[in-house]
N, C-alpha and C positions, 0 to 999 in steps of 0.2 A: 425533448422540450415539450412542453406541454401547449395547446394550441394558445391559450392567453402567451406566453412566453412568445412564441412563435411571431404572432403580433406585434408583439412590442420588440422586437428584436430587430426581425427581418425588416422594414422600411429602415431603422438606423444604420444597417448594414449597407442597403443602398444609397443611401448619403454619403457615407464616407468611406465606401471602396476604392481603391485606388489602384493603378498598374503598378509596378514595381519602381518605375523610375518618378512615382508622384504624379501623372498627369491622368486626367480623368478619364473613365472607359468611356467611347462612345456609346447612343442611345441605345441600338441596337442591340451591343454588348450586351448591356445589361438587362435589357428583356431576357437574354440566352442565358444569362449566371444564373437567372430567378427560376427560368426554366429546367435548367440543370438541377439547381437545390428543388424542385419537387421531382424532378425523375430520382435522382440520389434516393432518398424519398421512399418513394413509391416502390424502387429495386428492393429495399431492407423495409418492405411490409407494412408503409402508413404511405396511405392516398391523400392528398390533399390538393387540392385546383387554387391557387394562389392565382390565378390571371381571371378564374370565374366564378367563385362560390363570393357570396354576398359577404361571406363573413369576415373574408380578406380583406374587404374594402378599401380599408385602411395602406393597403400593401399595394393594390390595385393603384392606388389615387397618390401615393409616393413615387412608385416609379413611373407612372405617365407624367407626373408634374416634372420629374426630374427629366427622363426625358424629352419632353419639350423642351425646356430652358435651355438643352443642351442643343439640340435642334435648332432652337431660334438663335442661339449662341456660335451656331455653323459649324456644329461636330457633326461629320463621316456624311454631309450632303453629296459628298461626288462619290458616288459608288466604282471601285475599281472594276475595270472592263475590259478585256482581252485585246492585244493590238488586233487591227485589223490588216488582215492577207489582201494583199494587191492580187491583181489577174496574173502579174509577172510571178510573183511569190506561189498562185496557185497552178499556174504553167509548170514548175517546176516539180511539184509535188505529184501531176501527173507524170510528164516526165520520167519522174522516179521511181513510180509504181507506186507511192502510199497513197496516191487516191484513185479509187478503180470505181468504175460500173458494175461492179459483177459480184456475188456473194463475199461477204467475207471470209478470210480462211484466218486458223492458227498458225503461228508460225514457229 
């Protein structure tokens, strides 16, 4: 694609990407698919900074509008977080030898 093409392409692309089951990516997502399409990119021998060369702009100013909206819209605001291990749950793990003071070994 030629970089005019590239322009006019990419922002429509982010508009109306979709998951498979029809519901929208969250915002984060799709910072990472945009990031993805210039690594892809860049592996097959054309550099292009899509999140910071002036001339993206356009691309730049699509997906942070789309973003927000999705954001203020309340997509992926609770970040998933690991439960959390009680003193009883890490009693045990001593206990059982997976958690030790002392070097780790292979096993």
């Amino acid at each position: 694609m030629s970089e005019a093409d590239l322009i006019y392409s990419l922002p429509r692309f982010i508009c109306e990407i979709k998951k498979k089951n029809g519901d929208d990516y969250p915002p984060e997502t799709l910072r990472q698919i945009v990031a993805s399409l210039q690594k892809f990119m860049e592996m097959n021998g054309r550099v292009e900074k899509f999140m910071f060369d002036v001339k993206y702009k356009v691309i730049q100013d699509t997906l942070d509008g789309i973003m927000k909206a999705r954001a203020r819209a309340g997509m992926s605001l609770n970040k998933r977080q690991a439960a959390v291990i009680t003193e009883e749950m890490e009693n045990v793990l001593w206990n059982c030898g997976l958690l030790r003071d002392s070097s780790p070994q292979l096993y």
